[in-house]
The first five atom37 places (N, CA, C, CB, O) and aatype in JSON, in Angstrom:
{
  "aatype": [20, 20, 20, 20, 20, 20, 20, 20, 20, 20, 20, 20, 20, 20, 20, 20, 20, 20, 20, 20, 20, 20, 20, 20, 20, 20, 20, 20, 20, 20, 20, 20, 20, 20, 20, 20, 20, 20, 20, 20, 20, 20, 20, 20, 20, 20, 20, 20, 20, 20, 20, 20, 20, 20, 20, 20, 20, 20, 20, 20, 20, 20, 20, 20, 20, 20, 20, 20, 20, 20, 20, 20, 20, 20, 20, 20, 20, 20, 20, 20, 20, 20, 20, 20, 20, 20, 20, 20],
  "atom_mask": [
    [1, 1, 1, 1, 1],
    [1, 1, 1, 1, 1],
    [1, 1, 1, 1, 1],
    [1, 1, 1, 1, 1],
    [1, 1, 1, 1, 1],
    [1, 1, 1, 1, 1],
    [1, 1, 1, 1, 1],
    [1, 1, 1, 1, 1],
    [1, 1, 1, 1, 1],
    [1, 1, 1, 1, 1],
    [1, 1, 1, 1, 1],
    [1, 1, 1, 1, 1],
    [1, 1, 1, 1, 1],
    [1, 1, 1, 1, 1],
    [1, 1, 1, 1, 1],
    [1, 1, 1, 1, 1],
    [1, 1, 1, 1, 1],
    [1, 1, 1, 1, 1],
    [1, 1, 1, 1, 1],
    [1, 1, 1, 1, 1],
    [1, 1, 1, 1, 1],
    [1, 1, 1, 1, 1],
    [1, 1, 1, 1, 1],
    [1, 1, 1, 1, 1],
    [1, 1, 1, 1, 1],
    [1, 1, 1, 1, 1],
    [1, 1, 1, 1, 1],
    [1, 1, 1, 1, 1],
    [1, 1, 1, 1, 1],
    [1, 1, 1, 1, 1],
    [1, 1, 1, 1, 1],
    [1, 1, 1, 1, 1],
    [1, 1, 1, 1, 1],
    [1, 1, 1, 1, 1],
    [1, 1, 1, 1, 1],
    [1, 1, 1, 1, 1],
    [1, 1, 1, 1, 1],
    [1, 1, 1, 1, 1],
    [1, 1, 1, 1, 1],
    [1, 1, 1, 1, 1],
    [1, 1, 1, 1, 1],
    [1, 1, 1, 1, 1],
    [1, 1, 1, 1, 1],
    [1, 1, 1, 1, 1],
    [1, 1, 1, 1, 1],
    [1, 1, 1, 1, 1],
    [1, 1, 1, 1, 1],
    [1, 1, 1, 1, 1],
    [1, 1, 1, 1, 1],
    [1, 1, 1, 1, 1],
    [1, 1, 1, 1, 1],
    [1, 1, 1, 1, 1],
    [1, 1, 1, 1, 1],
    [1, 1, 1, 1, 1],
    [1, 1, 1, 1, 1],
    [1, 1, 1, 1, 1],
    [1, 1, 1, 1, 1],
    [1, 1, 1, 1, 1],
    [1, 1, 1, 1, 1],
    [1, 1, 1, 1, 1],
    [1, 1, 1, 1, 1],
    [1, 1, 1, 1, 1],
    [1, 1, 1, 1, 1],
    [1, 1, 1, 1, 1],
    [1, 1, 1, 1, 1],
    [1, 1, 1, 1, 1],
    [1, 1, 1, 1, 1],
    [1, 1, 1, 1, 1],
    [1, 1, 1, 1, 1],
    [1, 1, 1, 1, 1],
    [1, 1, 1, 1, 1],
    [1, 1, 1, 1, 1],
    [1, 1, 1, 1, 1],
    [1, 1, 1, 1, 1],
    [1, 1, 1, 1, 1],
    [1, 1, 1, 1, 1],
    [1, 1, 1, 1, 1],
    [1, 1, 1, 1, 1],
    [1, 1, 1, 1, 1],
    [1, 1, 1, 1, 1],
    [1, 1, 1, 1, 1],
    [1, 1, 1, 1, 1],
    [1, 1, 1, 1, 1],
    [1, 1, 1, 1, 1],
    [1, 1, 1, 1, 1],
    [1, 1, 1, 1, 1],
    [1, 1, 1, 1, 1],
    [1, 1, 1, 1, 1]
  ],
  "atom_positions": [
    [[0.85, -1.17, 0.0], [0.0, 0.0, 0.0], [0.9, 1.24, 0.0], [-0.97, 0.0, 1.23], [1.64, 1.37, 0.98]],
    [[0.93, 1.95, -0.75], [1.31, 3.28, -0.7], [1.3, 4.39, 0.08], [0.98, 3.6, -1.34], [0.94, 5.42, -0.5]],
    [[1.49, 4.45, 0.79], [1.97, 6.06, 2.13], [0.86, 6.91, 1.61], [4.0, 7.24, 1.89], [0.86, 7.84, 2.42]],
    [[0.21, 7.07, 1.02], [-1.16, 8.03, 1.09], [-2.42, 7.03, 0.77], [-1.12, 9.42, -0.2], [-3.58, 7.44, 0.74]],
    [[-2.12, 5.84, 0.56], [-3.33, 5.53, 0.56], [-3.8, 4.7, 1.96], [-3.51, 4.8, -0.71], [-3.09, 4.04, 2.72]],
    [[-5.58, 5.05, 2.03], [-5.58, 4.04, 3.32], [-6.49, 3.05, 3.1], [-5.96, 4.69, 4.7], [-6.62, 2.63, 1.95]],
    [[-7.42, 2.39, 4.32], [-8.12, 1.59, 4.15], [-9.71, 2.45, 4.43], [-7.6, 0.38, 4.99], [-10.82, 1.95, 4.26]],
    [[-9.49, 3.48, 4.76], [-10.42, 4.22, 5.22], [-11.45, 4.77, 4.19], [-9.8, 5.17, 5.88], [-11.02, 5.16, 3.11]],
    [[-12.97, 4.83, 4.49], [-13.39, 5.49, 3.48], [-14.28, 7.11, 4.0], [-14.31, 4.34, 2.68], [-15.16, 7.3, 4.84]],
    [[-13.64, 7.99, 3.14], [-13.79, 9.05, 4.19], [-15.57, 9.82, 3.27], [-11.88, 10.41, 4.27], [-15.88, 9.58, 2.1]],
    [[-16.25, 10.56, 4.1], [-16.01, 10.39, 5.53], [-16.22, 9.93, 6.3], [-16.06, 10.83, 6.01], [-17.41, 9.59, 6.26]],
    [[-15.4, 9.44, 7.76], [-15.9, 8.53, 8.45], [-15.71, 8.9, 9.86], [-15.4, 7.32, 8.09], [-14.89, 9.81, 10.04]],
    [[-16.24, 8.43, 10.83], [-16.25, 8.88, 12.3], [-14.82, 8.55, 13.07], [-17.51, 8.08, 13.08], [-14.73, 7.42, 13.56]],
    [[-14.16, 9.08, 13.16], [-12.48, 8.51, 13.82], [-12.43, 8.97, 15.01], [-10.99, 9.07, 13.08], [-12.52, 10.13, 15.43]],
    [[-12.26, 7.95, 15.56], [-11.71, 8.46, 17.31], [-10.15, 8.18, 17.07], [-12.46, 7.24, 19.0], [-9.51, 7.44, 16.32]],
    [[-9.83, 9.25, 18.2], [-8.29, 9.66, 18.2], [-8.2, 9.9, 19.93], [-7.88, 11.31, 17.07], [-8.89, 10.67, 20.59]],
    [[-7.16, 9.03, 20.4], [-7.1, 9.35, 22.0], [-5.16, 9.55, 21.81], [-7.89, 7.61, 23.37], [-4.2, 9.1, 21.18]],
    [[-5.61, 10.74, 23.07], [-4.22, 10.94, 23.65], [-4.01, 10.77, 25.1], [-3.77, 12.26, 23.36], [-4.88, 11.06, 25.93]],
    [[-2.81, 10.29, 25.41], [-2.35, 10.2, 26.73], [-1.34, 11.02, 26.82], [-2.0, 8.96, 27.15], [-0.43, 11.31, 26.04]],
    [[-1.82, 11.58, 28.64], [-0.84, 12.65, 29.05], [-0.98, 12.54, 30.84], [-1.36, 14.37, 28.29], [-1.99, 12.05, 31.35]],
    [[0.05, 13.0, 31.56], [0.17, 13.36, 32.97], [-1.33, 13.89, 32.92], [1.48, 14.5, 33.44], [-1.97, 14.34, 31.97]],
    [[-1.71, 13.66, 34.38], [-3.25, 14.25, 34.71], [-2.21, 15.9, 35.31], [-4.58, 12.94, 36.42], [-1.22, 16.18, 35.99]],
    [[-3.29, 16.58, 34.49], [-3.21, 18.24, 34.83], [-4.23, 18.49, 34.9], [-2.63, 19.25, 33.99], [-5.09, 17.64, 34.69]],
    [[-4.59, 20.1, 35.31], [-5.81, 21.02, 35.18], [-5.95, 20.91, 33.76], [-5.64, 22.61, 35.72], [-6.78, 20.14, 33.26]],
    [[-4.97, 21.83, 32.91], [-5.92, 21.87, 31.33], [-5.61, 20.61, 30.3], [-5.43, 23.44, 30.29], [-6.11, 20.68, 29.18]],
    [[-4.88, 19.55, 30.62], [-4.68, 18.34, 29.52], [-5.75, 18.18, 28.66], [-4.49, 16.96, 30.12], [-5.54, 18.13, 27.45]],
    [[-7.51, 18.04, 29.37], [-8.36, 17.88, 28.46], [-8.69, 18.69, 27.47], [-9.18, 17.66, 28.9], [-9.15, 18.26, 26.42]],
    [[-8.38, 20.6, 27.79], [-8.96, 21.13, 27.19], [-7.68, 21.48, 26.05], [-9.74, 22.07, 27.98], [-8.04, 21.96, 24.98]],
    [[-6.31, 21.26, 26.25], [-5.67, 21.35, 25.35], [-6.05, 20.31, 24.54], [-4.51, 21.47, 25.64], [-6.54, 20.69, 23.48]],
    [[-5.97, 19.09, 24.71], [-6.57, 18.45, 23.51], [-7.52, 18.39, 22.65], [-6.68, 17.77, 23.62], [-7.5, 17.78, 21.59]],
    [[-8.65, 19.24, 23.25], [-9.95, 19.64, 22.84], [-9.51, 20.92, 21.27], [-10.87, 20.47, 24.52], [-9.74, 20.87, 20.06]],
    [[-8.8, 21.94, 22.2], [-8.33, 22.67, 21.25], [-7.92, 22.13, 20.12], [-7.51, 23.29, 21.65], [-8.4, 22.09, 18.98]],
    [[-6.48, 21.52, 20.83], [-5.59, 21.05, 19.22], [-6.81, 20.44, 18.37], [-4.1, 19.53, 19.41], [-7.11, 21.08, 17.36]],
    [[-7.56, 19.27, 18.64], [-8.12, 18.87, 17.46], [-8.49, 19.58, 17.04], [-8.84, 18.14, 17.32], [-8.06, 19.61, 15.89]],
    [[-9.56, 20.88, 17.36], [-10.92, 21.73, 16.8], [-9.87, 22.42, 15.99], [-12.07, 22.82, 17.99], [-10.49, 23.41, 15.6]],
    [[-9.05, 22.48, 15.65], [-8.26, 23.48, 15.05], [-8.85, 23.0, 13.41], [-6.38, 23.33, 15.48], [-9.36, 23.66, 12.5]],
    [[-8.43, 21.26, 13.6], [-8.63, 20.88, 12.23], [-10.04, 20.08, 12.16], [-7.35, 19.98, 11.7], [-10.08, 19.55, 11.05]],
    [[-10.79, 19.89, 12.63], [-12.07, 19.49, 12.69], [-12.81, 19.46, 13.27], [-12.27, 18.87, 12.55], [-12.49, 19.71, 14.43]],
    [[-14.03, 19.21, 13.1], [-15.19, 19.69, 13.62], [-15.94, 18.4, 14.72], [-16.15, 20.13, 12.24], [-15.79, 17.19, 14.6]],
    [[-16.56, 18.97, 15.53], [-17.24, 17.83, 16.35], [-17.62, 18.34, 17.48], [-16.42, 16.66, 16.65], [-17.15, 19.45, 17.71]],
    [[-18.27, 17.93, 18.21], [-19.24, 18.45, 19.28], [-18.84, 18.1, 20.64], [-20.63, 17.92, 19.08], [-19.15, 16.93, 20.82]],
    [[-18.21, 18.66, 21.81], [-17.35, 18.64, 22.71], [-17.94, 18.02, 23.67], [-16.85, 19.75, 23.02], [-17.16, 17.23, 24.21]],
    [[-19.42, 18.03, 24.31], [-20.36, 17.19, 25.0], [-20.53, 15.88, 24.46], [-21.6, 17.79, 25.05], [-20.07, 15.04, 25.23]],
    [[-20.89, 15.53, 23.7], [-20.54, 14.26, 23.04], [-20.03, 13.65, 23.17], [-20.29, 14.09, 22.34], [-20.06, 12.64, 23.88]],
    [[-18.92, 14.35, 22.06], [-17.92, 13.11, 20.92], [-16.04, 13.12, 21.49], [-17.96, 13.99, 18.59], [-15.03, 12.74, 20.9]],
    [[-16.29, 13.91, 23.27], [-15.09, 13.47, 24.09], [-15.39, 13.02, 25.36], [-14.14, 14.5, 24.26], [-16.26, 13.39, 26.15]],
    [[-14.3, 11.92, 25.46], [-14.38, 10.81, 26.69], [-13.09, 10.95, 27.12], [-14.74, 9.17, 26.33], [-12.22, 11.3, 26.32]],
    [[-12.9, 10.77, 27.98], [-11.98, 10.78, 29.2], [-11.81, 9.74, 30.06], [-12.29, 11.69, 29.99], [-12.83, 9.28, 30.57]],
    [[-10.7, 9.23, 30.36], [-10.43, 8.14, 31.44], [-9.12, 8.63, 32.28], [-10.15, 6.57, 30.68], [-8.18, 9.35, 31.97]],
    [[-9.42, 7.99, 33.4], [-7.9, 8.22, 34.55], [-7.42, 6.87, 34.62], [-8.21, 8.81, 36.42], [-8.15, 5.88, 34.53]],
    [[-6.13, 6.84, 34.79], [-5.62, 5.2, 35.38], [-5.96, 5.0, 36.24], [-4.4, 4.76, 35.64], [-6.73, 5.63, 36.97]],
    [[-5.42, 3.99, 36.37], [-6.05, 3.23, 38.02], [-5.53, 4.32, 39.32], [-5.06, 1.24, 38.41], [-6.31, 4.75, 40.17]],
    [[-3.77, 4.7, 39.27], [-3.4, 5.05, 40.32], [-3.36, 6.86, 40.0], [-2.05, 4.19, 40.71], [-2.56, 7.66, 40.48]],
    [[-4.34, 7.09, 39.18], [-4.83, 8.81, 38.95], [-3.65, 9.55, 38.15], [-5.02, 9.78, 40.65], [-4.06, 10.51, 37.5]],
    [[-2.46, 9.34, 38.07], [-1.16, 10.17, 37.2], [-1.38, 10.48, 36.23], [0.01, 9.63, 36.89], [-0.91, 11.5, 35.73]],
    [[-2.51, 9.35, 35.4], [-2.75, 9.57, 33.89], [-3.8, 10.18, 33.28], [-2.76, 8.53, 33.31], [-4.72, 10.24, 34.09]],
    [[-4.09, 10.63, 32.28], [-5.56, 10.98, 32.18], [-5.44, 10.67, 30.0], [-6.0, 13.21, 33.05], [-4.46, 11.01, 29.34]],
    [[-6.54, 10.07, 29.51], [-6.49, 9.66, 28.39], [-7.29, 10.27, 27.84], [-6.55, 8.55, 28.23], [-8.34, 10.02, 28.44]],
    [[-7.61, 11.32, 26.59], [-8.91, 12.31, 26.15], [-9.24, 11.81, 24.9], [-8.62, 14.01, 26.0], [-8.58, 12.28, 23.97]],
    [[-10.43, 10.64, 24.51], [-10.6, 10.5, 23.1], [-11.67, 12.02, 22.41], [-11.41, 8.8, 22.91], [-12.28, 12.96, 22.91]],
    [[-11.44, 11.59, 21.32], [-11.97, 13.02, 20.53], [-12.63, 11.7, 19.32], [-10.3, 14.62, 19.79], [-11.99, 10.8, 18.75]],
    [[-13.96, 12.0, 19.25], [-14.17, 11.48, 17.69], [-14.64, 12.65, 16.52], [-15.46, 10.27, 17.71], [-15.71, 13.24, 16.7]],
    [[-14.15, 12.84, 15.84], [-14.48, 13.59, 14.82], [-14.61, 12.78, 13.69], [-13.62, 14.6, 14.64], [-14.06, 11.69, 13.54]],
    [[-15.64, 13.59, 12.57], [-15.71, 13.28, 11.42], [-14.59, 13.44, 10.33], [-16.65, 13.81, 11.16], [-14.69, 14.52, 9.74]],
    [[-13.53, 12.62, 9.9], [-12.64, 12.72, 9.32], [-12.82, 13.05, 7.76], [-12.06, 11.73, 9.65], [-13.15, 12.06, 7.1]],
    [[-12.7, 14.01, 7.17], [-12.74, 14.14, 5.8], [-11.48, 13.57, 4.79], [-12.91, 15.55, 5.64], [-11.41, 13.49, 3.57]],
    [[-10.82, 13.32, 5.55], [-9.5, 12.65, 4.14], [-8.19, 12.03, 5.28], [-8.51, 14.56, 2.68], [-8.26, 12.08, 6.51]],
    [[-7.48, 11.67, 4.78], [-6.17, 11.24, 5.0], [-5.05, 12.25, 5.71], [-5.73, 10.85, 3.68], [-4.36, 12.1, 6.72]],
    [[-5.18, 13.35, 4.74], [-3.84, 14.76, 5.68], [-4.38, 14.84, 7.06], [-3.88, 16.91, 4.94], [-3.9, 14.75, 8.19]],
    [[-5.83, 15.1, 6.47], [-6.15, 15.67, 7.58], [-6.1, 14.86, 9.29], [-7.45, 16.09, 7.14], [-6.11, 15.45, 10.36]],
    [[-6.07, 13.7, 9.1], [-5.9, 12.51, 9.7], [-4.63, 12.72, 10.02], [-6.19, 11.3, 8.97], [-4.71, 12.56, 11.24]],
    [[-3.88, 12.89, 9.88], [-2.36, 12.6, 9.5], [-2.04, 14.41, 10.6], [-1.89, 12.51, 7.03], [-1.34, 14.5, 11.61]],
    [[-2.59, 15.21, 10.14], [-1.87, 16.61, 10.56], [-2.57, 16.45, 12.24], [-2.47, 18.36, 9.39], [-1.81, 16.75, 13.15]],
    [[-3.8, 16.07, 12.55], [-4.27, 15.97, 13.91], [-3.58, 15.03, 14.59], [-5.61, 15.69, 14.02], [-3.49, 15.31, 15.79]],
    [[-2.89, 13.7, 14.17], [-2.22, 13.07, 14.95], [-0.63, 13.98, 15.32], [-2.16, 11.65, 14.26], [-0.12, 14.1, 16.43]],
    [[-0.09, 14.52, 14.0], [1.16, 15.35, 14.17], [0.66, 16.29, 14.94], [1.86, 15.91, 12.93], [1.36, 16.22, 15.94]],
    [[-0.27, 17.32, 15.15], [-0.39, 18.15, 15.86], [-0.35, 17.61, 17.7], [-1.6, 18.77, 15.26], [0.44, 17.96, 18.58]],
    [[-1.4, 16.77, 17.76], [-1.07, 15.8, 19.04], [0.17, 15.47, 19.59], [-1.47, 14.61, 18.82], [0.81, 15.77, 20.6]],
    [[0.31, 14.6, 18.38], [2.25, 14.42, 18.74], [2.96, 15.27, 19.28], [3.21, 14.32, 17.62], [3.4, 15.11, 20.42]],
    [[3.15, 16.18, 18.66], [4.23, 17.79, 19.01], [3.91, 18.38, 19.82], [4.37, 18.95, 18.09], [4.52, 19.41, 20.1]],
    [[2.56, 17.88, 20.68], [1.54, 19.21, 22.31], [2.57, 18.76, 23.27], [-0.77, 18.66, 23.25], [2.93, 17.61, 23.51]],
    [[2.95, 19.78, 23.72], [4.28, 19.46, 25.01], [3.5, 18.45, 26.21], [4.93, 21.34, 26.03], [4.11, 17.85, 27.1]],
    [[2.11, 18.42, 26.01], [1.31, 17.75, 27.39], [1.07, 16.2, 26.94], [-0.45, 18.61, 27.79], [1.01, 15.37, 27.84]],
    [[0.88, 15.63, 25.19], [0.58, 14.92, 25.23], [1.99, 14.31, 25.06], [-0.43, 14.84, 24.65], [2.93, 14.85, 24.47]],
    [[2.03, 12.35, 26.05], [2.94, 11.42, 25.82], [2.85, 10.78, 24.45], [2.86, 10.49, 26.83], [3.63, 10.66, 23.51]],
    [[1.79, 10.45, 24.65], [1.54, 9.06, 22.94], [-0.15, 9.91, 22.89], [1.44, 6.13, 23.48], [-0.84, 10.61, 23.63]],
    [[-0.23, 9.12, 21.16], [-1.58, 9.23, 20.8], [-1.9, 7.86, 19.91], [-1.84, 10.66, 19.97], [-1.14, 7.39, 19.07]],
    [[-3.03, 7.39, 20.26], [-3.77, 6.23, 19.73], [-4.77, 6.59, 18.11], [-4.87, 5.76, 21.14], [-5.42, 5.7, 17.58]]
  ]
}
């Protein structure tokens, strides 16, 4: 398969979770970064979990994905947030 192509057929509903240290704003920075590049409804279509022993905190986001970059630039944007560790 070729580096731009996927299995995906857009558009389609994508959840995207990041993990980070539990802080005050972790959720809402992640909230931000995505809305930058897509759209979705913040009551909804984000979930949140803590680990067991509270350090962690995990923020999925589902948005409606319109293509591949765009897929691609929300995970890089994630990646590069000084708060988030990994993204799923």
């Amino acid at each position: 398969m070729a580096e731009d192509e996927t299995l995906l057929e857009f558009p389609v509903a994508f959840p995207i979770k990041a993990l980070g240290r539990k802080s005050e704003g972790f959720r809402q920075s992640v909230i931000e970064t995505v809305a930058i590049l897509a759209e979705f409804h913040p009551q909804d279509d984000v979930r949140e979990q803590h680990s067991a022993n509270g350090n962690f905190i995990s923020v999925t986001v589902t948005f409606i994905a319109e293509n591949k970059p765009q897929v691609d630039a929300i995970y890089q944007a994630l990646h590069d947030h000084e708060l988030v560790l990994m993204v799923f």
